[in-house]
N, C-alpha and C positions, 0 to 999 in steps of 0.2 A: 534481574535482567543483567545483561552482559554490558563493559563499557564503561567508561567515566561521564557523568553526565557534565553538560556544557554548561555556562553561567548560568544562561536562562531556566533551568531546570533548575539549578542548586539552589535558585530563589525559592520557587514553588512549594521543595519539597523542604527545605529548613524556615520559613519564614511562619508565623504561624496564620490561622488563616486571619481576618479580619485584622490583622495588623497594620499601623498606619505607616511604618516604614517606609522611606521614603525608595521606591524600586531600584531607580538610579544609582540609588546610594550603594544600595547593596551589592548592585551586579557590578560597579565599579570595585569595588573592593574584590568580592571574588575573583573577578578578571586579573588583579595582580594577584592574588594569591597561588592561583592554577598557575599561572604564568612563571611563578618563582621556583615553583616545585616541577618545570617542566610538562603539563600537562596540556600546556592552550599552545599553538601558533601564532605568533605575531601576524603574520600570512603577511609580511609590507607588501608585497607586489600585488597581492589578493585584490581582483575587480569589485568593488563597491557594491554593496547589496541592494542601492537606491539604482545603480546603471540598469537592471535588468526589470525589463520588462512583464511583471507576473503573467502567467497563462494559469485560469483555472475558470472553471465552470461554477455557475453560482450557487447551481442548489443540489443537493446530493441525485444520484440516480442519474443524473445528466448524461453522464461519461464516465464509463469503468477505464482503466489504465491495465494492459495486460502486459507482463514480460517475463522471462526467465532468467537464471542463472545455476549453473551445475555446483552440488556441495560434496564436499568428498567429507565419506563418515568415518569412524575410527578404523574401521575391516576394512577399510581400502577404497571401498566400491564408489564409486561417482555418480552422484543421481544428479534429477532436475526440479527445479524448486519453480514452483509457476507460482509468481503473484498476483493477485488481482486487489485493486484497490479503485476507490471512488475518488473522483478527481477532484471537487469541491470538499469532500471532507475529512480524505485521507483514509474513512474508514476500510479496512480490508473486508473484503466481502468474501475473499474464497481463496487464501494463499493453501496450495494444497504441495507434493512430492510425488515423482513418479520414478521411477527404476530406470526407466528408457532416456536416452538422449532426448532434446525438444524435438516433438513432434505433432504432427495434428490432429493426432487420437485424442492424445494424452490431454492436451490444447481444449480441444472439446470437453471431456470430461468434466474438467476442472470449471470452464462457465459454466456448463450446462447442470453443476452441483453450485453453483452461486448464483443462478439464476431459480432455482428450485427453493434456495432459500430466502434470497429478497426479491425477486421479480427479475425481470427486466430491463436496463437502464438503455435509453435512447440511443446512445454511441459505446462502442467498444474502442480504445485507440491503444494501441500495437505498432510494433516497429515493424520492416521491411522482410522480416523471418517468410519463408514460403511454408512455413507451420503455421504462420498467425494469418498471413494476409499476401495474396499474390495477385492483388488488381492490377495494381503496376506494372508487374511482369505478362499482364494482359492474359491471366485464368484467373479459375473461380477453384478456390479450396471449400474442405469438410467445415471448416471452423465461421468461415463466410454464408455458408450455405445455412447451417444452421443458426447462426446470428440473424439471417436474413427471415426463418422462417420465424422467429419470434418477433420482428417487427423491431429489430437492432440492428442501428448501419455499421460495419466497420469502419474504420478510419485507421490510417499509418499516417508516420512520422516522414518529413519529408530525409529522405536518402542522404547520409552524412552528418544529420544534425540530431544527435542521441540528447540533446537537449530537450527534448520535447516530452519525451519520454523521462524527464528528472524526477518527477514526483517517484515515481518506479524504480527509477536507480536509488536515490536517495533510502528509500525502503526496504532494499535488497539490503545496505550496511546496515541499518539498522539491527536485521533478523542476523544474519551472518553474525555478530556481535555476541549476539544473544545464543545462537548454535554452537556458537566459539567456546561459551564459557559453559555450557552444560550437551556437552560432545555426545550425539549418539552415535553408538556404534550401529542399525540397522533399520531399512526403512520404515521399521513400524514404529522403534523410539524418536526418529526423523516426525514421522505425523505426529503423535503424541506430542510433543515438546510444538511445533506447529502450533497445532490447537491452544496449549496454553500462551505460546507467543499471542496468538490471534487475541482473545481473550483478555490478556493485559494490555495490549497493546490499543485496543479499541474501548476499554473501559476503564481503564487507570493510568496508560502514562499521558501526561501532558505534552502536546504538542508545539513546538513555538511557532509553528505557520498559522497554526490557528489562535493564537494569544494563551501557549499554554492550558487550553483546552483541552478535552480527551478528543479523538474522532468520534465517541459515538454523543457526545456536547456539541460537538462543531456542525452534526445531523440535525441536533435541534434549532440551532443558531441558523444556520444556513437555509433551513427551510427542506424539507425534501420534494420533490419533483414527483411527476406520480408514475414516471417512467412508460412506458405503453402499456403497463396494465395486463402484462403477461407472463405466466410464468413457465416453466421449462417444457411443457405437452401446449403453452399455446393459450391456454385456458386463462379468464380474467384474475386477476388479483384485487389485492383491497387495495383501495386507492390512499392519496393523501403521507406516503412514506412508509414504503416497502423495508428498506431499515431498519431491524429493530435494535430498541437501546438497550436489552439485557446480552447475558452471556450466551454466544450461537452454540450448538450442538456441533460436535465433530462430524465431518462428513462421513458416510459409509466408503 
């Protein structure tokens, strides 16, 4: 994967497991270390991580997190990168790539192939895009309609505050990081490398929101929700956590 890992990480993965080291100990020490060699920000002005308020749903399925961002590939071309992620456990359910600019085809496709593969989750929550969601602007879009007919409420972010939407931004660096450092040049090396992002990302790298957990750990931890029991035609699903802990298959 792409990126310098942060303290918290460089514990996880050099400490061995059942060692009695003291945590503290150790991540103080890294912390000047990266710091000496230019790698960490002192960040002084940086707002305190105990000031903010967490927002996160309890048990997976809850609330998907939908958002985009456009990646330009080595040929030039500029696509759109749809993520989708579960808000309790970070797991990615369906980050997928489309060719077109964001839109509400594209938008559709992408739940409607992560909802085929874990069911349903009760809330979808999306920012103010009129591809994702135009209740606000007082109509009803492709992406709501069919949200609606599986028994999933939309939900947006209130207007100006992309905070809400941070589990998703947050996410986006993550992948970006990882594109950065194994560059596809065309949309179909773009999915490919996707999938195995998806894939490590949900079954091996440690998470620090979750205590260094993977997402698909922080699934089992968290409990999963049994979502409405629907999946993309409608039809019931298995109850009890729609989530599964192995490696997902690439989308068609």
């Amino acid at each position: 994967m792409g990126g310098t890992p942060g303290p918290e990480r460089s514990i996880t993965r050099l400490r061995p497991k059942g060692s009695s080291l003291a945590g503290w100990c150790l991540l103080a020490a890294i912390v000047r270390l990266l710091s000496s060699v230019g790698q960490v920000d002192s960040a002084p002005r940086k707002r305190p991580k105990s000031s903010y308020i967490p927002f996160a749903r309890s048990s997976a399925m809850a609330m998907w997190q939908l958002d985009t961002f456009g990646y330009r590939l080595t040929n030039g071309k500029v696509v759109t990168i749809y993520q989708v992620i579960d808000d309790a456990t970070r797991y990615d359910v369906g980050t997928w790539a489309h060719a077109r600019h964001e839109n509400s085809a594209d938008a559709k496709l992408v739940l409607e192939r992560a909802i085929k593969e874990h069911g349903a989750p009760l809330e979808v929550l999306s920012d103010n895009s009129l591809a994702f969601n135009q209740l606000r602007q007082g109509g009803v879009g492709s992406v709501e309609i069919f949200l609606a007919s599986r028994g999933t409420m939309p939900i947006s972010g209130l207007p100006g505050k992309p905070t809400t939407q941070g589990k998703n931004e947050r996410s986006h660096q993550t992948l970006i990081r990882f594109l950065d450092a194994n560059q596809p040049a065309t949309l179909e090396q773009l999915r490919t490398r996707i999938t195995r992002f998806r894939d490590h990302y949900n079954n091996r790298r440690p998470h620090q929101a979750l205590e260094q957990a993977t997402p698909t750990g922080g699934v089992k931890a968290a409990g999963a929700h049994t979502g409405n029991g629907a999946d993309s035609a409608g039809h019931p699903r298995r109850q009890g956590g729609p989530i599964p802990s192995g490696t997902q298959a690439a989308p068609n």
